[in-house]
C-alpha positions as CSV (number, residue, x, y, z in Angstrom):
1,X,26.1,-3.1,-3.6
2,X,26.4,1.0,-2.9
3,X,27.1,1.2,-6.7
4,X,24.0,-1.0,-7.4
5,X,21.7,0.9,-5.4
6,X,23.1,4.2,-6.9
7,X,22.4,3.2,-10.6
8,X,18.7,1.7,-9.5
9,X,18.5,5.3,-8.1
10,X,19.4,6.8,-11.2
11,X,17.3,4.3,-13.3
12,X,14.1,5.3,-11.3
13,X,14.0,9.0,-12.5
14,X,13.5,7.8,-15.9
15,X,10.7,5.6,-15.1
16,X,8.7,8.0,-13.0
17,X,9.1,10.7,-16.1
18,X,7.9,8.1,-18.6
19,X,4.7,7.1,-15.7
20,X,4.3,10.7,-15.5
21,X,3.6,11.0,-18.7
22,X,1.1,8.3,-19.5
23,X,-0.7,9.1,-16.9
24,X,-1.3,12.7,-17.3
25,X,-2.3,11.8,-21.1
26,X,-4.9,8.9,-19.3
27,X,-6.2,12.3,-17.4
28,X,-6.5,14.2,-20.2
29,X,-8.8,12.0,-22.4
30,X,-11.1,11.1,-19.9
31,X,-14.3,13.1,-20.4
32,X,-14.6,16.6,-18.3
33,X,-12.5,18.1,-15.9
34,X,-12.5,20.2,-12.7
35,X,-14.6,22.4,-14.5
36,X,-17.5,20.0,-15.9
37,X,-19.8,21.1,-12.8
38,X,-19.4,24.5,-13.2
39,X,-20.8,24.4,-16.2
40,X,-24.0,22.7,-15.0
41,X,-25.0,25.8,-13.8
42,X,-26.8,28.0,-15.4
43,X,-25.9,31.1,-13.5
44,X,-21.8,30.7,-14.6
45,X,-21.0,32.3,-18.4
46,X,-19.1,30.9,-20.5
47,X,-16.8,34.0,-20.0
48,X,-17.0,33.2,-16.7
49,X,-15.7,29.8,-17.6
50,X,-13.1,31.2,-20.2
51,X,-11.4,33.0,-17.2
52,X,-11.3,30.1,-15.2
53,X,-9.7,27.6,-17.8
54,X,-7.4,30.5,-18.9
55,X,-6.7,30.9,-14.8
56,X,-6.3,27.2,-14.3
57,X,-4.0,26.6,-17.6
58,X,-6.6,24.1,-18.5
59,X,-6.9,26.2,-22.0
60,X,-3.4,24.4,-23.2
61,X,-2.6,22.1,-25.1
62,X,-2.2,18.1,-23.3
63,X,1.6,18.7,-24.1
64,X,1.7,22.0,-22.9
65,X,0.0,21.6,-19.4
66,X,2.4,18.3,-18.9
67,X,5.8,20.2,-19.8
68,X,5.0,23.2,-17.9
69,X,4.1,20.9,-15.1
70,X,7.0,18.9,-15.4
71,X,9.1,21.9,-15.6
72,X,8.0,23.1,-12.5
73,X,8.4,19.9,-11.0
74,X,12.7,20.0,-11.8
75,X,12.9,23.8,-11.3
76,X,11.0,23.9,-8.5
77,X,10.4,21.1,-7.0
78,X,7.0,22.5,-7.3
79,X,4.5,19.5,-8.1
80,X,1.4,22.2,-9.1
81,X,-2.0,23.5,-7.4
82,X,-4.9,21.7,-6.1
83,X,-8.0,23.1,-8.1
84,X,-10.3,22.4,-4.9
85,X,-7.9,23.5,-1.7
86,X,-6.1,26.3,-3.6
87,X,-2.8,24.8,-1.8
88,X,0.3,22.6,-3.1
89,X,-0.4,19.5,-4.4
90,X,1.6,18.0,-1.6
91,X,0.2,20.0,1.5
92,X,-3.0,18.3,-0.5
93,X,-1.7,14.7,-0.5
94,X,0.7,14.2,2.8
95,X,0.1,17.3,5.2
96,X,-1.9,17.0,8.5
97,X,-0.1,13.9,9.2
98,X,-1.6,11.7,6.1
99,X,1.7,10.9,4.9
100,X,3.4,9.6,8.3
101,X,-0.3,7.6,8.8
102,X,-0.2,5.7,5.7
103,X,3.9,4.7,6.1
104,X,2.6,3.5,9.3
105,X,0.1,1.6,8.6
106,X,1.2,0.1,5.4
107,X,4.5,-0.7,7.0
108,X,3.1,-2.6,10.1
109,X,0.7,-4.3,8.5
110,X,3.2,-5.5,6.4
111,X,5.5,-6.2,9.3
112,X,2.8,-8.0,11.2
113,X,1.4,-10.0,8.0
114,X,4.6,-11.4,7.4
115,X,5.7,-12.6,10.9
116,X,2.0,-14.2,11.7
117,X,2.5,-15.8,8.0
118,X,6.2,-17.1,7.3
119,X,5.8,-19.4,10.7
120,X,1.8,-20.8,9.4
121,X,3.6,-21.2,6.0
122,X,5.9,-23.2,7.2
123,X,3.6,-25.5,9.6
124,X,1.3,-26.0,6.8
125,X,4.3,-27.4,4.9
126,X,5.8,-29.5,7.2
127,X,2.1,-30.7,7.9
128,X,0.8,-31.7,5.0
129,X,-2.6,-32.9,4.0
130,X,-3.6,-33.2,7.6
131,X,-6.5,-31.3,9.6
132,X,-4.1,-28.5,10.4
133,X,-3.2,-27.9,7.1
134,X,-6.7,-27.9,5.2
135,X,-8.2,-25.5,8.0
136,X,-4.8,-23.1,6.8
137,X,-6.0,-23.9,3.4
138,X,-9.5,-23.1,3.4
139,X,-8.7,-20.1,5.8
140,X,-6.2,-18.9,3.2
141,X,-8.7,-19.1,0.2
142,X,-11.9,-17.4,2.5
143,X,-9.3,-14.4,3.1
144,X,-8.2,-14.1,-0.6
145,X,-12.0,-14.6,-1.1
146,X,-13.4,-11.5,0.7
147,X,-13.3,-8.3,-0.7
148,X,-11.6,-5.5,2.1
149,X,-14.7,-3.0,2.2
150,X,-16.9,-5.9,2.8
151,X,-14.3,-7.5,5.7
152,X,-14.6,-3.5,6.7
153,X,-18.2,-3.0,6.9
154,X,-18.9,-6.7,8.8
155,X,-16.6,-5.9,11.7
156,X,-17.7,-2.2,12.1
157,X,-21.1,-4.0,12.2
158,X,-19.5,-6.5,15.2
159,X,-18.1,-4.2,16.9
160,X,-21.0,-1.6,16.7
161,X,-24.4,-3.7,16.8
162,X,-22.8,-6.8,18.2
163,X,-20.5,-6.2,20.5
164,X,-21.9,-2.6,21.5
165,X,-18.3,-1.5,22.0
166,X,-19.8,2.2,22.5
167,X,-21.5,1.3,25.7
168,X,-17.6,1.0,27.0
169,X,-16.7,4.3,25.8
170,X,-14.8,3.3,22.9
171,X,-15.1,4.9,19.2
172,X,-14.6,3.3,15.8
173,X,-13.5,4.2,13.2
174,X,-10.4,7.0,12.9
175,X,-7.1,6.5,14.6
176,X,-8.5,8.3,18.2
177,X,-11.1,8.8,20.3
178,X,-12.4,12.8,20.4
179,X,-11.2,12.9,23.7
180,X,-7.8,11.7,22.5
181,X,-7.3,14.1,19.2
182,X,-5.4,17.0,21.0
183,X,-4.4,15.1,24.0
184,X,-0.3,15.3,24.2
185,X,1.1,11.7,23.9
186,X,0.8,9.1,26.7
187,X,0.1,5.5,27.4
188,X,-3.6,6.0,27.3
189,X,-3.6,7.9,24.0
190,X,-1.3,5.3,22.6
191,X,-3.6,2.2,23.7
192,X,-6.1,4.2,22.2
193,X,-4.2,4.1,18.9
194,X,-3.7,0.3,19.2
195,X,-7.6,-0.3,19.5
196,X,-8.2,2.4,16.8
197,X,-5.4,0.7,14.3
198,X,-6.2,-3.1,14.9
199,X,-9.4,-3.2,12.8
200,X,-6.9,-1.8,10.0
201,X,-4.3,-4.1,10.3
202,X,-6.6,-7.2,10.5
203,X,-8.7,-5.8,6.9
204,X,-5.6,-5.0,4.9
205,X,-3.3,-7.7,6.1
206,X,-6.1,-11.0,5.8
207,X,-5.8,-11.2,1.7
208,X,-2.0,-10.8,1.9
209,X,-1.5,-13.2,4.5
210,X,-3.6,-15.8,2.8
211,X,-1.4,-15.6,-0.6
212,X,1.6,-15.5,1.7
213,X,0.7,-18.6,3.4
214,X,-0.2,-20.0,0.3
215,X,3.5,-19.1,-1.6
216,X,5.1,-20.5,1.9
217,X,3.9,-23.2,1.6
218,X,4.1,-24.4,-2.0
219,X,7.8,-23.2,-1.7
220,X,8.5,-24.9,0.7
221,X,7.3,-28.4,-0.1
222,X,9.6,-27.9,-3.3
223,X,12.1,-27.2,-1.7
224,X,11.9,-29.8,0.7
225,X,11.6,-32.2,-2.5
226,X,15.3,-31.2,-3.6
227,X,18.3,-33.5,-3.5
228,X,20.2,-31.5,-1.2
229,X,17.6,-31.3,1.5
230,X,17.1,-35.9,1.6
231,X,20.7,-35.3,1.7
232,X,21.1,-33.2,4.9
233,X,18.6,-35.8,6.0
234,X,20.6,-38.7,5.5
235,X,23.4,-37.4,7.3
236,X,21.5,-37.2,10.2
237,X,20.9,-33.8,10.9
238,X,17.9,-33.0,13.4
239,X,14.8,-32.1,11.3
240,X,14.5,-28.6,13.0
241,X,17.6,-28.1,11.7
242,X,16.8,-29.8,8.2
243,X,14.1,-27.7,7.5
244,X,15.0,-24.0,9.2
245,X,19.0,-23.7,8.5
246,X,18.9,-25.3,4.3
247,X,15.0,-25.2,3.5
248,X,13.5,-22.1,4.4
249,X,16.1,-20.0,3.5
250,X,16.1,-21.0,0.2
251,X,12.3,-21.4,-0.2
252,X,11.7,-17.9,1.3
253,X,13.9,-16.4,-1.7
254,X,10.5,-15.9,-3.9
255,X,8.5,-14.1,-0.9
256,X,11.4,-12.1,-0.4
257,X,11.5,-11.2,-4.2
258,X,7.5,-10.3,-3.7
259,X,8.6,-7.8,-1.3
260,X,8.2,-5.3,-3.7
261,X,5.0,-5.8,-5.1
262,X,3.6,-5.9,-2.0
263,X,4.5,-2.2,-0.2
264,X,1.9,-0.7,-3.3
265,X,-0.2,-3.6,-2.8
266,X,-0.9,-2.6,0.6
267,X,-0.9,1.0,0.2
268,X,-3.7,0.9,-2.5
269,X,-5.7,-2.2,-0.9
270,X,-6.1,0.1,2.1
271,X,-7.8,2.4,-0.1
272,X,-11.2,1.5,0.9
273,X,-10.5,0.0,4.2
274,X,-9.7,3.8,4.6
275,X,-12.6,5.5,3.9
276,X,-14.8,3.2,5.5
277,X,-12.6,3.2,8.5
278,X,-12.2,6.9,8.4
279,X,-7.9,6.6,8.5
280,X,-6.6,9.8,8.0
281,X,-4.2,8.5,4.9
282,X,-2.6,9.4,1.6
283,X,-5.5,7.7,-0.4
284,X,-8.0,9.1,1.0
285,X,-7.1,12.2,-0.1
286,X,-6.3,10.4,-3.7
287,X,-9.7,9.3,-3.7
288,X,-10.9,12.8,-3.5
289,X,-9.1,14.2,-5.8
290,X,-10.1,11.6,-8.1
291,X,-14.1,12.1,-7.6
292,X,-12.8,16.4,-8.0
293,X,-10.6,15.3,-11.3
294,X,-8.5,17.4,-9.3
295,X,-5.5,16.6,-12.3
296,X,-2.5,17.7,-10.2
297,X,-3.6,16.4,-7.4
298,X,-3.6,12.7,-9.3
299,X,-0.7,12.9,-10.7
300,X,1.1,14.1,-7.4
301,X,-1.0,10.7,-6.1
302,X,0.1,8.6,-9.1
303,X,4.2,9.6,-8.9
304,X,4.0,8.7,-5.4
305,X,2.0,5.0,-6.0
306,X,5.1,4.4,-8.4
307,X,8.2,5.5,-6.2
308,X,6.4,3.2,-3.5
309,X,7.1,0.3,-6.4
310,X,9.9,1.3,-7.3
311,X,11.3,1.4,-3.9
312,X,9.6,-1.8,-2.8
313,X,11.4,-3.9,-5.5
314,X,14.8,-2.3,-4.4
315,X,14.0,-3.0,-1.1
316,X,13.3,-6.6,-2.3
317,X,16.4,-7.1,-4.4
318,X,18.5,-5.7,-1.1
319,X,16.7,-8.4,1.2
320,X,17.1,-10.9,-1.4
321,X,21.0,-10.6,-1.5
322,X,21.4,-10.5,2.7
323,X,19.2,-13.5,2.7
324,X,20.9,-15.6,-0.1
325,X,25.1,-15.1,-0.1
326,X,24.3,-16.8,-4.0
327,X,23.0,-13.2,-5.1
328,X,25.5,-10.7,-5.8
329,X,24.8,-7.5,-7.6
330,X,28.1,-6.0,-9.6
């Protein structure tokens, strides 16, 4: 397994030069750049302009801006300069706590979507075609259904206009209250996190439970269908046992191996849900530096979307071969 993980290591670097690359040439051909507003205005020369391309490297050639990037990059470990905050690219990106927000967001959600769906998974299952299971059913499509900055904007509209929640002295929106942003750490501040974060975790996590559900259960009732389950049937075994000790634990195998599609899932489904929430995250500074065409900033943004896939689906293959003794990497 060690020498596994080492060689999926090794494989990754590869991968993120060759996504490196196509995207900087995607950032290249799309029209304008950092400096497209400047020259909307009349009062900045083109000389003026000449300097700033020539000061920016965005005179070079495509190739040229990418190697010297990339050069700087294994050097260095230097990932470039924001055109808009004049600082690293990854002060820009993860600094001021955007980086440990986003882990912990995405990796709760994920942590929370999967323990609230697994179990409905497998009641809908082992209940099949009865009331319980269509209300899962329709539930499960109306979540896939609803787009996350819509699900955003109706509960900030509950929670403001409905439920008045700032008559009670609570905020919305953030990850704190104003009273709580410089407080040291205590029980209040950290319940204030918990009523900040909820909202989050109930946006991001509704589509991905409901195609959880959905895989839970259709893996299941195949599973269930298979020789070797009627078999541990017929010998008597308790149900309970039937369906938890030899069904799920094969039938989870797929969710398992989706593991890794869904850390980047959740990472850029929050992307929205972040801005409208105001989370302090990752893509919310992508999503700046996007509207800026802030190049280095994007790529920095981009490289970091991929390792999160790339770790995800090693993270997957890991889980896979602790949950099934089948699966054995050489």
């Amino acid at each position: 397994m060690i020498t596994y993980i080492v060689r999926r290591t090794l494989y990754m670097l590869p991968l993120l030069i060759i996504v490196s690359l196509i995207s900087f040439l995607l950032i290249y051909i799309m029209p304008g750049d950092y400096l497209t507003r400047a020259q909307m205005n009349p009062q900045v020369t083109q000389e003026t302009l000449a300097q700033m391309r020539a000061a920016y490297g965005l005179d070079q050639s495509v190739l040229v801006q990418y190697w010297l990037w990339l050069k700087q990059i294994i050097l260095h470990g230097n990932f470039g300069m924001s055109f808009e905050t004049m600082r690293p690219v990854f002060w820009t990106l993860f600094m001021g706590g955007r980086l440990m927000w986003t882990i912990i967001v995405s990796l709760t959600t994920m942590l929370l979507t999967w323990m609230i769906s697994i179990p409905l998974g497998i009641y809908s299952a082992t209940h099949q075609y009865k009331p319980s299971d269509h209300t899962l059913t329709f539930f499960g499509f109306l979540g896939l259904s609803i787009p996350n900055f819509f699900f955003a904007l109706v509960l900030l509209w509950l929670l403001v206009a409905v439920f008045k929640v700032g008559n009670h002295g609570l905020g919305v929106g953030g990850l704190f209250d104003n009273r709580f942003i410089a407080a040291p750490w205590s029980l209040a501040k950290f319940g204030n996190l918990l009523w900040h974060i909820w909202p989050a975790w109930l946006v991001i996590g509704t589509s991905g439970m409901a195609g959880l559900i959905r895989y839970m259960r259709g893996s299941l009732l195949d599973t269930l269908s298979l020789q070797y389950v009627q078999t541990a049937r017929a010998k008597g075994l308790p149900e309970r046992t039937v369906i938890y000790k030899h069904a799920v634990r094969n039938a989870i195998n797929p969710l398992v191996s989706m593991l890794g599609m869904s850390l980047p899932g959740l990472v850029s489904g929050s992307l929205i849900t972040a801005i409208v929430l105001n989370l302090p995250t990752v893509e919310r500074a992508f999503f700046s530096a996007l509207q800026m065409q802030d190049q280095y900033v994007i790529m920095g943004g981009l490289l970091f979307f991929s390792l999160f896939l790339l770790l995800g689906n090693l993270i997957a293959d890991i889980l896979l071969a602790w949950v099934d003794p089948r699966i054995r990497y050489s």
